[in-house]
The first five atom37 places (N, CA, C, CB, O) and aatype in JSON, in Angstrom:
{
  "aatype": [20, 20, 20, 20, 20, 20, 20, 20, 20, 20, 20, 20, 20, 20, 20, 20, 20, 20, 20, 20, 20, 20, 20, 20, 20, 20, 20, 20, 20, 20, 20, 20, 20, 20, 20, 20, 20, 20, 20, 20, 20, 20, 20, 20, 20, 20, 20, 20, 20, 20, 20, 20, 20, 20, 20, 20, 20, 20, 20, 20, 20, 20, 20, 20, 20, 20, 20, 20, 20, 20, 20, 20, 20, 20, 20, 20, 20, 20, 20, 20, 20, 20, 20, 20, 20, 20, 20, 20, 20, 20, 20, 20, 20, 20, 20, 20, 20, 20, 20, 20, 20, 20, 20, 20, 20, 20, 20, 20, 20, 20, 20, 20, 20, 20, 20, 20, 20, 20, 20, 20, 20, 20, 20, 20, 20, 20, 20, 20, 20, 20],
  "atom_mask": [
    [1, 1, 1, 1, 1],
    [1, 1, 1, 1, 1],
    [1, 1, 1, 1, 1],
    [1, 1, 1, 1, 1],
    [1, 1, 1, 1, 1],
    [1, 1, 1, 1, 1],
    [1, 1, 1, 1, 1],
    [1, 1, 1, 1, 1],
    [1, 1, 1, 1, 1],
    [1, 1, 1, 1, 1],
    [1, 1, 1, 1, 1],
    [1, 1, 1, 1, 1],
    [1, 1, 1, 1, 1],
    [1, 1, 1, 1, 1],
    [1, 1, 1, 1, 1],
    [1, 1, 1, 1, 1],
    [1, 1, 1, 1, 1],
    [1, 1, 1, 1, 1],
    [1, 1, 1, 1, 1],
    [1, 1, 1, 1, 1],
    [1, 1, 1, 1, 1],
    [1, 1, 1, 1, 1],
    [1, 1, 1, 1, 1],
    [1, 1, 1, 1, 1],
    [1, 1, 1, 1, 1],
    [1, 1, 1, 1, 1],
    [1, 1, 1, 1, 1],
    [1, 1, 1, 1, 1],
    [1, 1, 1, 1, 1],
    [1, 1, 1, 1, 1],
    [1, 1, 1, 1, 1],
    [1, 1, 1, 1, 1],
    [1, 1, 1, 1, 1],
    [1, 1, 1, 1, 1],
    [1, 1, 1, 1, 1],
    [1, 1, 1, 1, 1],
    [1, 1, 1, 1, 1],
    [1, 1, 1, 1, 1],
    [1, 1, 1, 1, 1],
    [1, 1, 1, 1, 1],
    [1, 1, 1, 1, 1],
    [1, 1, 1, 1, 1],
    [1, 1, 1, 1, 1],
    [1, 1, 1, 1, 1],
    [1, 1, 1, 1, 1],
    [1, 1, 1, 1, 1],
    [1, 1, 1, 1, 1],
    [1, 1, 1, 1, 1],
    [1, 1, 1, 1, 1],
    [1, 1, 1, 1, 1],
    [1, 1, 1, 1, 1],
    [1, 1, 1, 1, 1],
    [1, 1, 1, 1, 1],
    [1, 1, 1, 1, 1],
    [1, 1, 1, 1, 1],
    [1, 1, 1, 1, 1],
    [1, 1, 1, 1, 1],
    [1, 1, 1, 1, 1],
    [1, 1, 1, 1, 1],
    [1, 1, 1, 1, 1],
    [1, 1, 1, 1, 1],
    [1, 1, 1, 1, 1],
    [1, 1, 1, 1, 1],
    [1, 1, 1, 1, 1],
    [1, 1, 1, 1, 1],
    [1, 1, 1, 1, 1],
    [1, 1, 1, 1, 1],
    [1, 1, 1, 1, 1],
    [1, 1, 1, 1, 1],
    [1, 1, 1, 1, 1],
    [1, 1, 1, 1, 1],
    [1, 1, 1, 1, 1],
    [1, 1, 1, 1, 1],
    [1, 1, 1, 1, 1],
    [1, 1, 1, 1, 1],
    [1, 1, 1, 1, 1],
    [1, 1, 1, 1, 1],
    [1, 1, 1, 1, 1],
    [1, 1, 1, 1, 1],
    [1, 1, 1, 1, 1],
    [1, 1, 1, 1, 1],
    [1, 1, 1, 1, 1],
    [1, 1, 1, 1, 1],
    [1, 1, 1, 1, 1],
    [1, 1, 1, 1, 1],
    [1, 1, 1, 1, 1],
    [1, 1, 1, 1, 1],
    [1, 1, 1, 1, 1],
    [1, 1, 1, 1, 1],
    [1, 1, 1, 1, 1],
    [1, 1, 1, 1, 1],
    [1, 1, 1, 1, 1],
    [1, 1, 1, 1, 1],
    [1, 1, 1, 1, 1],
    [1, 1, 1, 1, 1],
    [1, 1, 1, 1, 1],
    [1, 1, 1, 1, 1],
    [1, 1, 1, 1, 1],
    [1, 1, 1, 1, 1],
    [1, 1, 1, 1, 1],
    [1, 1, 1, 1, 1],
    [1, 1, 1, 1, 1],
    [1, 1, 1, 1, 1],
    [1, 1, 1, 1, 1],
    [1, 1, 1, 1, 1],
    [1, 1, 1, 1, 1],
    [1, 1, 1, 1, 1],
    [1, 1, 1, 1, 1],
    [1, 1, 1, 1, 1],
    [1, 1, 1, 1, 1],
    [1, 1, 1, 1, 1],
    [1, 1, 1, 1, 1],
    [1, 1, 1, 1, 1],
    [1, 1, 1, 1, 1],
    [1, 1, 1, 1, 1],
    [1, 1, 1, 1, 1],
    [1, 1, 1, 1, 1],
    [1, 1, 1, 1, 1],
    [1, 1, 1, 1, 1],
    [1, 1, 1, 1, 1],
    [1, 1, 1, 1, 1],
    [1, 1, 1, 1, 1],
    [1, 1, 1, 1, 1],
    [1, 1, 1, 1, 1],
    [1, 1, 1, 1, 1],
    [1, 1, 1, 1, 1],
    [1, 1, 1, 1, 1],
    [1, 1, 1, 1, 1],
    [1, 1, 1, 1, 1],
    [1, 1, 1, 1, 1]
  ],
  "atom_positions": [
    [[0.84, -1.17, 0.0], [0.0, 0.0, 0.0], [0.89, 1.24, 0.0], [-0.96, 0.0, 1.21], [1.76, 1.57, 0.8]],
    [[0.45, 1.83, -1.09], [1.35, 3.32, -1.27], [0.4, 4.89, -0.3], [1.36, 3.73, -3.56], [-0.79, 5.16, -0.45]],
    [[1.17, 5.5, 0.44], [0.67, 6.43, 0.85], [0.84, 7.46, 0.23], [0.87, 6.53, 1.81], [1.93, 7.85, -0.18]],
    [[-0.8, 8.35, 0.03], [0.14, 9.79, -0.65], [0.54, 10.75, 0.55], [-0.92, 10.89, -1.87], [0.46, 10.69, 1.77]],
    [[0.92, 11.53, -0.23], [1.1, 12.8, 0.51], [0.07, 13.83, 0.53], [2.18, 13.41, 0.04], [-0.38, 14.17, -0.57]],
    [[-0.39, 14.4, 1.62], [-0.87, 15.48, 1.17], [-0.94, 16.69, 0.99], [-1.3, 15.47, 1.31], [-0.14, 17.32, 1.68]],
    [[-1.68, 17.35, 0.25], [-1.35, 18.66, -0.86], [-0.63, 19.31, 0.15], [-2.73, 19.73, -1.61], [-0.41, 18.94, 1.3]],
    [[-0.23, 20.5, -0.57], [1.24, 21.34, -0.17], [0.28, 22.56, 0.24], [2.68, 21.72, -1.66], [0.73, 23.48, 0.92]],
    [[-1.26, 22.54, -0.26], [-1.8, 24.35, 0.58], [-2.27, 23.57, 1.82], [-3.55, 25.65, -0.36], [-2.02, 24.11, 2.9]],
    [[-3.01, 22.23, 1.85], [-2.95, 21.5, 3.4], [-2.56, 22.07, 4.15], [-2.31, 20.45, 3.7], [-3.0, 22.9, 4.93]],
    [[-0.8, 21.23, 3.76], [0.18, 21.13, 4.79], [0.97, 22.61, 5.44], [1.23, 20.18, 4.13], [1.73, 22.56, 6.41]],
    [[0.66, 23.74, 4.79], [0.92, 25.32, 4.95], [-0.19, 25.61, 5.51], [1.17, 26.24, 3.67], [-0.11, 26.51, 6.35]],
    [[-1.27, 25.12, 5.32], [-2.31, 25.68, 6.04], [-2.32, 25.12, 7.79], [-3.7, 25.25, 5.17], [-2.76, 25.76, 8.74]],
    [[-1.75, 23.89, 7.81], [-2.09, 23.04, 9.02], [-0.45, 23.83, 10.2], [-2.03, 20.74, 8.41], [-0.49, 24.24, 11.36]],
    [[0.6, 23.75, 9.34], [2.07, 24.39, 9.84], [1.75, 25.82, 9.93], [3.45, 24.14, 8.73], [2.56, 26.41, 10.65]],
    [[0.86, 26.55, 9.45], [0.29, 27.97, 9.74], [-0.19, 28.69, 11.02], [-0.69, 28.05, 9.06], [0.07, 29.6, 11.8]],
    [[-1.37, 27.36, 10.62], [-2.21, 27.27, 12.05], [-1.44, 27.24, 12.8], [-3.09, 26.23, 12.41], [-1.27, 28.34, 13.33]],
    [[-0.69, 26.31, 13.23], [0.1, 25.56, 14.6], [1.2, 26.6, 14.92], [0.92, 23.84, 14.25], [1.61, 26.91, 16.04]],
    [[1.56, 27.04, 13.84], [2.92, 28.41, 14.44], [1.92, 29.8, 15.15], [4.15, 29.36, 12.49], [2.14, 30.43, 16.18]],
    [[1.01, 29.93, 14.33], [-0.05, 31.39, 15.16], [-0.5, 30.55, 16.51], [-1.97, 32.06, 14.0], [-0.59, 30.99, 17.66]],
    [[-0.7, 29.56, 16.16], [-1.31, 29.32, 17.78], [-0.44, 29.31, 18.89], [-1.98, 27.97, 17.98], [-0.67, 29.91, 19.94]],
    [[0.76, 28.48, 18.61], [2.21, 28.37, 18.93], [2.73, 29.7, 19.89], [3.07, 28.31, 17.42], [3.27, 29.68, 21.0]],
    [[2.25, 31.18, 18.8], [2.61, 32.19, 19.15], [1.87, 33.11, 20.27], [2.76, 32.66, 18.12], [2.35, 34.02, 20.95]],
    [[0.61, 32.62, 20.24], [-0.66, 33.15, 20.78], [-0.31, 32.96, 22.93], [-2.31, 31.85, 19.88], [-1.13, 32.39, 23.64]],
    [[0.7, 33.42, 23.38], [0.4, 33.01, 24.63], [-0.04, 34.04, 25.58], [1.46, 32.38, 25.11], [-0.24, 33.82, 26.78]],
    [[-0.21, 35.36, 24.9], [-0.67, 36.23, 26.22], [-1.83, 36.52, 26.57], [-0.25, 37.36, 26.27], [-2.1, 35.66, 25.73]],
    [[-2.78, 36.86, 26.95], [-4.14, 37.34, 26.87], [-4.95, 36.28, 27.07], [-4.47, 37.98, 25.65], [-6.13, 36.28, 26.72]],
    [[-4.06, 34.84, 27.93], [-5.42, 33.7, 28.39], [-5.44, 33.72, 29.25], [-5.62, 32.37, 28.22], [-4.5, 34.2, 29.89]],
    [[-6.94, 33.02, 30.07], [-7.2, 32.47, 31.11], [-5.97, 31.29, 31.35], [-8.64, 32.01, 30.99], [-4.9, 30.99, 30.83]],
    [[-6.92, 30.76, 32.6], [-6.37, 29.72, 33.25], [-6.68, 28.43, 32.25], [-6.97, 29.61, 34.77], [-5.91, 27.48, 32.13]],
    [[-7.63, 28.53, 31.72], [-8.12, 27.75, 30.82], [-7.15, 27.6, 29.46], [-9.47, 28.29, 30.57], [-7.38, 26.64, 28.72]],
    [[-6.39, 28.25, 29.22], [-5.72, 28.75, 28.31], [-6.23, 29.49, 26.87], [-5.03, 27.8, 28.15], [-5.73, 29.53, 25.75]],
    [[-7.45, 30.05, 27.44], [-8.5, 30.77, 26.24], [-8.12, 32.32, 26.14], [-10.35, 30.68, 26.73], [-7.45, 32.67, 27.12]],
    [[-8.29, 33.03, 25.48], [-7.95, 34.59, 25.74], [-9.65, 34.82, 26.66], [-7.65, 35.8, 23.79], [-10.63, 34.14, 26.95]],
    [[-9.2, 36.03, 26.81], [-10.85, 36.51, 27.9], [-11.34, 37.2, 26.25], [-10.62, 38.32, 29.94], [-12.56, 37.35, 26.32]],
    [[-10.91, 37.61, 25.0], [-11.85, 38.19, 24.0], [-12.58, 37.37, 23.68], [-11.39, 38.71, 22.91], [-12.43, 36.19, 23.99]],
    [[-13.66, 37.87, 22.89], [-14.99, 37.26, 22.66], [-14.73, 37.24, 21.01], [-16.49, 38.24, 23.32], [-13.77, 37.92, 20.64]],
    [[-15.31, 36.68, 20.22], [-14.94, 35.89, 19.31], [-16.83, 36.56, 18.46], [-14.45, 33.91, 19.99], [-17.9, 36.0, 18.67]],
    [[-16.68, 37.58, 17.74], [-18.21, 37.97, 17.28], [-18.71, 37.57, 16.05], [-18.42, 39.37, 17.23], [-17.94, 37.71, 15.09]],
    [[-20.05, 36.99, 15.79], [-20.58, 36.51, 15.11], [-21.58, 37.13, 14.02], [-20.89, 35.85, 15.79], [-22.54, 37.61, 14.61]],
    [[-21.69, 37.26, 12.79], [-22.25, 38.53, 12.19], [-22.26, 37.61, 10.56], [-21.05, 40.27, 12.42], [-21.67, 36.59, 10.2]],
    [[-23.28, 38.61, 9.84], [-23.26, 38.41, 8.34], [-23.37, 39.82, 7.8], [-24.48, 37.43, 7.78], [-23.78, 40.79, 8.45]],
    [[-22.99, 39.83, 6.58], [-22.9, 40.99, 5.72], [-23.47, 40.33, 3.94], [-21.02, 41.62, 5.84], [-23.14, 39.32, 3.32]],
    [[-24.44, 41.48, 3.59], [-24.77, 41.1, 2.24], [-23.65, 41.76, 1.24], [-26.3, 41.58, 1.9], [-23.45, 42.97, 1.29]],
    [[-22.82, 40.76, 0.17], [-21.82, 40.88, -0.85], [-22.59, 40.32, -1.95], [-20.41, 40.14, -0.55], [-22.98, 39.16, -2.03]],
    [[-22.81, 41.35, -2.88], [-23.4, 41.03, -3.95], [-24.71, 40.18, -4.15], [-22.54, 40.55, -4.49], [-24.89, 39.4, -5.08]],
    [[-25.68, 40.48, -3.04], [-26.66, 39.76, -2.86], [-26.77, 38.38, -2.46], [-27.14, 39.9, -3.71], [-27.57, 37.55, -2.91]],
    [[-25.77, 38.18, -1.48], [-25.21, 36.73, -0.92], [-25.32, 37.06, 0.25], [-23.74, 36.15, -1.25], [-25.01, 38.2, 0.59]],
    [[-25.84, 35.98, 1.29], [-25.59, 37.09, 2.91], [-24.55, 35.69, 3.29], [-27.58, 37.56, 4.5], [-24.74, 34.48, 3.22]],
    [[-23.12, 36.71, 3.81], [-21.98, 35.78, 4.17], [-21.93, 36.12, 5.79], [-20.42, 36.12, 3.25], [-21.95, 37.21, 6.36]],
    [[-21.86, 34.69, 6.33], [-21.7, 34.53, 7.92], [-19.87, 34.89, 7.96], [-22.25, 32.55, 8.61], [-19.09, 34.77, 7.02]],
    [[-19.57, 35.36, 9.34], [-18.07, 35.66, 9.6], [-17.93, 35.3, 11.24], [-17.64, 37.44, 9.2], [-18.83, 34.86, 11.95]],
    [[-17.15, 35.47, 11.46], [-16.46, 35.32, 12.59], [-15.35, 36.91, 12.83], [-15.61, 33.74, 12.37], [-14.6, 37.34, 11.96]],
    [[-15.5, 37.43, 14.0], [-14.28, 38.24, 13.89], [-14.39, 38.64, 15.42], [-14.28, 39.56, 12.67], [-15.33, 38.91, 16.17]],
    [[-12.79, 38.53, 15.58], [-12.23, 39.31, 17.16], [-10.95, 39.94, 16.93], [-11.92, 38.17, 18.56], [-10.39, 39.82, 15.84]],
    [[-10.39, 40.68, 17.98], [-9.42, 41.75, 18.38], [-9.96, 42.71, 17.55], [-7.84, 41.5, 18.17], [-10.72, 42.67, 16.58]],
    [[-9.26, 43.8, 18.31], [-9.12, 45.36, 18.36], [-9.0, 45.34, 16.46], [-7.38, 46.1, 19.53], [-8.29, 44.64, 15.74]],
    [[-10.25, 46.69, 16.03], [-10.26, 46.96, 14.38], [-8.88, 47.74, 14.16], [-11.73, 48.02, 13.77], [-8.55, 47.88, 12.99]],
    [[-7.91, 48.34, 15.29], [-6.38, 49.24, 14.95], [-5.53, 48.27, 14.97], [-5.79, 50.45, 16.07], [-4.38, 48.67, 14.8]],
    [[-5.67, 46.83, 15.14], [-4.56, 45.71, 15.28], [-4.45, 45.29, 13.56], [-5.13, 44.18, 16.49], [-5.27, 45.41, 12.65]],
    [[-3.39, 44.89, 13.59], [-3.37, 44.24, 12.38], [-4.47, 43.32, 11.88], [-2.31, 43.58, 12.39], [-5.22, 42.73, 12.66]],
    [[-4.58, 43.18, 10.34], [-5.71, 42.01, 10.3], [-5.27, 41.0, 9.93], [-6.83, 42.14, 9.51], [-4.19, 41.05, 9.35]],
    [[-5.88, 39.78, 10.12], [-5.47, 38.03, 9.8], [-6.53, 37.77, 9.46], [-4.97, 36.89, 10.95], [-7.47, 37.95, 10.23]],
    [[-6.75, 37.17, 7.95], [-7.67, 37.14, 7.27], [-7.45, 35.8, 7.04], [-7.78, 38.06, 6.28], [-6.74, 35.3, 6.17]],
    [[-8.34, 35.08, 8.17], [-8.42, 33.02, 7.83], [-9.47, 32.76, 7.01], [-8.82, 31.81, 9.34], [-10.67, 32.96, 7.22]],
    [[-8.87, 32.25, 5.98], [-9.93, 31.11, 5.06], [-9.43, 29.94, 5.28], [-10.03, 31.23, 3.36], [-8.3, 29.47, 5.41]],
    [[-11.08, 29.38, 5.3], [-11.25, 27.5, 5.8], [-10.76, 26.92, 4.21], [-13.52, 26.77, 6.34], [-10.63, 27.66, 3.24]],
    [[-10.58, 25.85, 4.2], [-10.7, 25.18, 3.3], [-11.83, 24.48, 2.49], [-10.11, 24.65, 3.62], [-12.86, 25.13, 2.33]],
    [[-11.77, 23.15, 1.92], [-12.78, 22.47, 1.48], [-12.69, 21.1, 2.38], [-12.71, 22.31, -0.09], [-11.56, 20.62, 2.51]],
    [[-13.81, 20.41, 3.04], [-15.36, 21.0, 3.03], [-15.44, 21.41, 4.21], [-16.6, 20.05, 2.72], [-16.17, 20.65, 4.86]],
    [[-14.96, 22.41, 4.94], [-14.9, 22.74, 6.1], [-15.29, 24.39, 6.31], [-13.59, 22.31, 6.52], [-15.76, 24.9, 5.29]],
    [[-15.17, 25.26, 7.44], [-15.77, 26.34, 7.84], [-14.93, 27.15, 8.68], [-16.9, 26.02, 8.43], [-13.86, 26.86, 9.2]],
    [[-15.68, 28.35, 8.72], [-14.9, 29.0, 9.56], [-14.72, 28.92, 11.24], [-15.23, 30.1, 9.23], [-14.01, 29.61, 11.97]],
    [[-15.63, 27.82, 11.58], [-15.57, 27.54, 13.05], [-14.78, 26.52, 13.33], [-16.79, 27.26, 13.64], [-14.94, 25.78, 14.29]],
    [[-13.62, 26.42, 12.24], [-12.24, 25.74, 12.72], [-11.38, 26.81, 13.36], [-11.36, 25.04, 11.45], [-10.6, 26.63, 14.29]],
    [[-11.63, 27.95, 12.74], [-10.65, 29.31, 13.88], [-11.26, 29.68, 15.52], [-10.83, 31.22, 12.94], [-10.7, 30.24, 16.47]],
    [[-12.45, 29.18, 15.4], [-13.18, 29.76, 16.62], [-11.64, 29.95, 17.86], [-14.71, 28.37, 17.25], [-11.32, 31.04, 18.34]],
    [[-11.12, 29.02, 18.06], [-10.49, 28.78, 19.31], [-8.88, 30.06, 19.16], [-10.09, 26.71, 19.42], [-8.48, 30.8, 20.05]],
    [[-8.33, 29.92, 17.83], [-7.1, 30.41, 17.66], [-8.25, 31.75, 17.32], [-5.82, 29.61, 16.45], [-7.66, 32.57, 18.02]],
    [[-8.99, 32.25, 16.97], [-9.0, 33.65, 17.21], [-9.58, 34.83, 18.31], [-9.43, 33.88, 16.28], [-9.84, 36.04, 18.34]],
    [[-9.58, 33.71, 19.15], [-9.47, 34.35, 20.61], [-8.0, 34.42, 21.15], [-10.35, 33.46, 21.7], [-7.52, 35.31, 21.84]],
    [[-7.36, 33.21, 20.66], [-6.17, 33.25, 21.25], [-5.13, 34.84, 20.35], [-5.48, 31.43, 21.0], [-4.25, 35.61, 20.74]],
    [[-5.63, 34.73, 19.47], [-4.79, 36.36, 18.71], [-5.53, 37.16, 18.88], [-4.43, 36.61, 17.08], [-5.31, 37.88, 17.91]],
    [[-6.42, 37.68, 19.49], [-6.82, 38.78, 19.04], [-6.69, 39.48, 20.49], [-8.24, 38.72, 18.24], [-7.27, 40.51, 20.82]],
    [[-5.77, 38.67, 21.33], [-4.97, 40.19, 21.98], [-4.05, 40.93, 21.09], [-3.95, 39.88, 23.31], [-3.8, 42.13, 21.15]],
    [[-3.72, 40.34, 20.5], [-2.36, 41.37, 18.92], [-2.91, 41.51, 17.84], [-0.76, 40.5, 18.16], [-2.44, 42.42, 17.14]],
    [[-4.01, 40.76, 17.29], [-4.54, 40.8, 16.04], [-5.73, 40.86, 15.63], [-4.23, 40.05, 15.55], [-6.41, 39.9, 15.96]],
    [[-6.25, 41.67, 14.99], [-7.62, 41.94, 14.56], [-7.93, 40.38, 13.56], [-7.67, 43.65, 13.56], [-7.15, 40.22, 12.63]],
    [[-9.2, 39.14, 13.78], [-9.33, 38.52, 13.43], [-10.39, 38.42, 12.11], [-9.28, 38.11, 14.33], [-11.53, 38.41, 12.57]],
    [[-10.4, 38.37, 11.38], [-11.64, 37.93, 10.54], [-11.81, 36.54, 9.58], [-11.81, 39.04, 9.62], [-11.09, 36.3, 8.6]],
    [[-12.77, 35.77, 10.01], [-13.09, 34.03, 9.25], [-14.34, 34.3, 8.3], [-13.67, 32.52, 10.66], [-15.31, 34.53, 9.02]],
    [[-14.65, 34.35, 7.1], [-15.94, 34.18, 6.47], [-16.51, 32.88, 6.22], [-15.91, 34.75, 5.33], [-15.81, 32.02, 6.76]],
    [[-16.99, 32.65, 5.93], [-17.59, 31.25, 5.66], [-18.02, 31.5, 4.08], [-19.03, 30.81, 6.8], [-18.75, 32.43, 3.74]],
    [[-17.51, 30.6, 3.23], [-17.81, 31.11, 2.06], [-19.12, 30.59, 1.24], [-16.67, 30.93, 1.37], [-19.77, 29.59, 1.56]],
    [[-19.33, 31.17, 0.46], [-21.13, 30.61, 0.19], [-21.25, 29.26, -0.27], [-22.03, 31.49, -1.1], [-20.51, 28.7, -1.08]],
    [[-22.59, 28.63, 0.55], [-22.91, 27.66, 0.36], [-21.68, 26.64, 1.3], [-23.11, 27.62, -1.14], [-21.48, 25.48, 0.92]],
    [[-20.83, 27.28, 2.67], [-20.43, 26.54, 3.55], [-20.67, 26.78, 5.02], [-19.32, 26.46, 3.29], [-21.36, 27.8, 5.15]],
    [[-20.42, 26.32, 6.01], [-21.23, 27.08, 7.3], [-22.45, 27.85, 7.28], [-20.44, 28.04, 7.87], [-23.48, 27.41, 6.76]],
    [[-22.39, 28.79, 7.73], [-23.82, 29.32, 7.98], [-23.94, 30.58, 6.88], [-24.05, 29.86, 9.74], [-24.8, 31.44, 7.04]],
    [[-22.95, 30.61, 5.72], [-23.32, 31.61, 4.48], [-24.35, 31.01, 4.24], [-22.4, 31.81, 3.17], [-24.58, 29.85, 4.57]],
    [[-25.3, 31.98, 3.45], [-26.45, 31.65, 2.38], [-25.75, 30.21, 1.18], [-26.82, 33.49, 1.32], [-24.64, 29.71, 0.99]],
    [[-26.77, 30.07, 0.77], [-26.2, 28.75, -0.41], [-27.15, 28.96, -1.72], [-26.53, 26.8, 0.3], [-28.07, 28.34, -2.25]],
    [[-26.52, 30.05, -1.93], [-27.36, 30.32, -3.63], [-27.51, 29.35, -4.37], [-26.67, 31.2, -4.7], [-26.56, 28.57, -4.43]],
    [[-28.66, 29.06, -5.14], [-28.82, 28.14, -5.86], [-27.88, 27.99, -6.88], [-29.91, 28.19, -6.24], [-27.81, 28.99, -7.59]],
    [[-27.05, 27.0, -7.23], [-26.54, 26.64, -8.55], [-26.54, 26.95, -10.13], [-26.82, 25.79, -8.54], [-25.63, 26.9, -10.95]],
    [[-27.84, 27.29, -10.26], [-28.21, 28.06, -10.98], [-28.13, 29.29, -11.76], [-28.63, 28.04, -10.68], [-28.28, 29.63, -12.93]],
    [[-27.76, 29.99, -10.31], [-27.63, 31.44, -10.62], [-26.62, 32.08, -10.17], [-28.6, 32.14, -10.24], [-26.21, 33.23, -10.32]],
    [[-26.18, 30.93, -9.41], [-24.5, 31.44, -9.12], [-23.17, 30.06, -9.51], [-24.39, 31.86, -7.0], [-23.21, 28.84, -9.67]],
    [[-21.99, 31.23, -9.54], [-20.96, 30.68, -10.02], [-20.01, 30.07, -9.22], [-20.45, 31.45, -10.67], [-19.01, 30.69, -8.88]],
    [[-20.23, 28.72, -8.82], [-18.82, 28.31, -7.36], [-17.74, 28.06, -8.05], [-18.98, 26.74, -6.21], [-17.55, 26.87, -8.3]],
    [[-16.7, 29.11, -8.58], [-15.89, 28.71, -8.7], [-14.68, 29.44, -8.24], [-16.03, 28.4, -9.65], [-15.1, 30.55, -7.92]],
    [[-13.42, 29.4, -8.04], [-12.7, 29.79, -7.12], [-12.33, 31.09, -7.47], [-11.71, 28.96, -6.87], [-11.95, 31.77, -6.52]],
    [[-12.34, 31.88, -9.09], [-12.46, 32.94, -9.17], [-13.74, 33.55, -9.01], [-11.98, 33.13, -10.04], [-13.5, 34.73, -9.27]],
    [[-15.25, 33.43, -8.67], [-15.95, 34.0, -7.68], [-15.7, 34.16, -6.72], [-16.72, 33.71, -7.49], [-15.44, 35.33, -6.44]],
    [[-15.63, 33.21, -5.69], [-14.95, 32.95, -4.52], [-14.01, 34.13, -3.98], [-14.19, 31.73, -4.74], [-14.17, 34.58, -2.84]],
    [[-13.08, 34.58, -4.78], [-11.86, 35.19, -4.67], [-12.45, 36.4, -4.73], [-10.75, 34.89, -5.64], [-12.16, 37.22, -3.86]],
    [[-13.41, 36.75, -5.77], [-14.11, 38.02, -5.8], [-14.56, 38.22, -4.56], [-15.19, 38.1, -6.74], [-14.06, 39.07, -3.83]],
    [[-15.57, 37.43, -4.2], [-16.72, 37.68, -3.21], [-15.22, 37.86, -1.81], [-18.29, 35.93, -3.07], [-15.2, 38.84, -1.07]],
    [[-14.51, 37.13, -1.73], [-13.94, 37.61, -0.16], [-12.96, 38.73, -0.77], [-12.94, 36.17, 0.95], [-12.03, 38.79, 0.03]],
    [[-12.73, 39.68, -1.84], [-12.4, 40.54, -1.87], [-12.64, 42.03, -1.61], [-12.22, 40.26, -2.42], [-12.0, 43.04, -1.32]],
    [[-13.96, 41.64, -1.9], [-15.65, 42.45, -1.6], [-15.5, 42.12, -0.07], [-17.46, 41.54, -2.51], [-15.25, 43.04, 0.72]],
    [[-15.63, 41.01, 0.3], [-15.85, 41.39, 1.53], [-14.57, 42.06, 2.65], [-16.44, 40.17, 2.0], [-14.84, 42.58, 3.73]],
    [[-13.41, 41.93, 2.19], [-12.07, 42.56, 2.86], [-12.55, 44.11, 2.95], [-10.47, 42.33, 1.81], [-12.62, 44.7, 4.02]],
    [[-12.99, 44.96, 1.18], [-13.45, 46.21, 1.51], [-14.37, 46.69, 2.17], [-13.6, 46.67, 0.8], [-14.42, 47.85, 2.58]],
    [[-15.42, 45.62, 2.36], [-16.62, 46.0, 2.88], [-16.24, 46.25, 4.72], [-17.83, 44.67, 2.45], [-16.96, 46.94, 5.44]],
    [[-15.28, 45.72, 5.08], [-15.04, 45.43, 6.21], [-14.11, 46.52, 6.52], [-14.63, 44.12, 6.37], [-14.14, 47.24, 7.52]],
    [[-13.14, 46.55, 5.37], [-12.29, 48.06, 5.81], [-12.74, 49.13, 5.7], [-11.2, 48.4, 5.2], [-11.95, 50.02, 6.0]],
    [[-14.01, 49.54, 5.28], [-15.2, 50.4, 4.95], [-15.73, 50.64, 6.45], [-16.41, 49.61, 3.83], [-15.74, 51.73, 7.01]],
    [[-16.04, 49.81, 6.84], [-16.84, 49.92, 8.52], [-15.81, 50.31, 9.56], [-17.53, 48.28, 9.17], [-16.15, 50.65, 10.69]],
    [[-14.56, 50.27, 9.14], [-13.36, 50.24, 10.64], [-13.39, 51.53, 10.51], [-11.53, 49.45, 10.65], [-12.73, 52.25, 11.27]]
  ]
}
C-alpha cells in the first residue's frame, strides 16, 4: 500500500495554524482561552448574505483566515481568541459553507475565481466599517 502525501496548501495551512497558535500566549485564562470574545455577524456581498467570525481590536493588524474544502470558519473559533490580543481577526464562511447563504446553482458561479471576488468584496466591505 502506497501512501500519498498530502497537498502542499494543506500542509501550509495546518504548519500555519500551529505556528499562530504556537505564538498566541498572552491574553489567556487559566483555561488557556484569551478573555476576548470571538463575534458573530453576516454581511450582504453582492446579494449573498456571508456569515463571519471576527475578534481583536479593528487598529490591530488584520489576519484574514480562510477555511478550506469542506470545512468552515468555526475551525478558527479557538485560535482567534487566542490572537486577538495582537490581532484583529476575521473568518468568512464562504457561500454555500457554514452558515453563508447557499445560492442556488443556478444562478450562481462556485468557482474559485468568484470565490476570490466575493472575499475581496468582503475585505473592503469590512475596511469600509473600521
Amino acid at each position: 500500500m502506497r501512501l500519498r502525501a498530502a497537498p502542499p496548501i494543506i500542509v501550509t495551512v495546518i504548519v500555519w495554524t500551529a505556528l499562530l497558535s504556537s505564538c498566541a500566549s498572552r491574553g489567556t485564562t487559566g483555561s488557556g482561552h484569551s478573555t476576548h470574545a470571538v463575534v458573530h455577524d453576516t454581511i450582504d456581498i453582492d446579494g449573498v448574505k456571508i456569515f463571519y467570525r471576527e475578534a481583536g481590536p479593528k487598529d490591530a493588524p488584520t489576519l484574514f483566515l480562510l477555511h478550506g474544502y469542506p470545512t468552515s470558519s468555526h475551525m478558527f473559533r479557538e485560535l482567534m481568541r487566542d490572537l486577538a490580543d495582537r490581532y484583529h481577526t476575521l473568518a468568512p464562511d464562504y457561500p454555500g459553507f457554514g452558515r453563508s447563504e447557499q445560492p442556488p446553482m443556478a444562478g450562481f458561479a462556485y468557482t474559485f475565481d468568484r470565490m476570490a471576488e466575493l472575499m475581496e468584496k468582503f475585505l473592503d466591505a469590512n475596511s469600509a466599517s473600521t
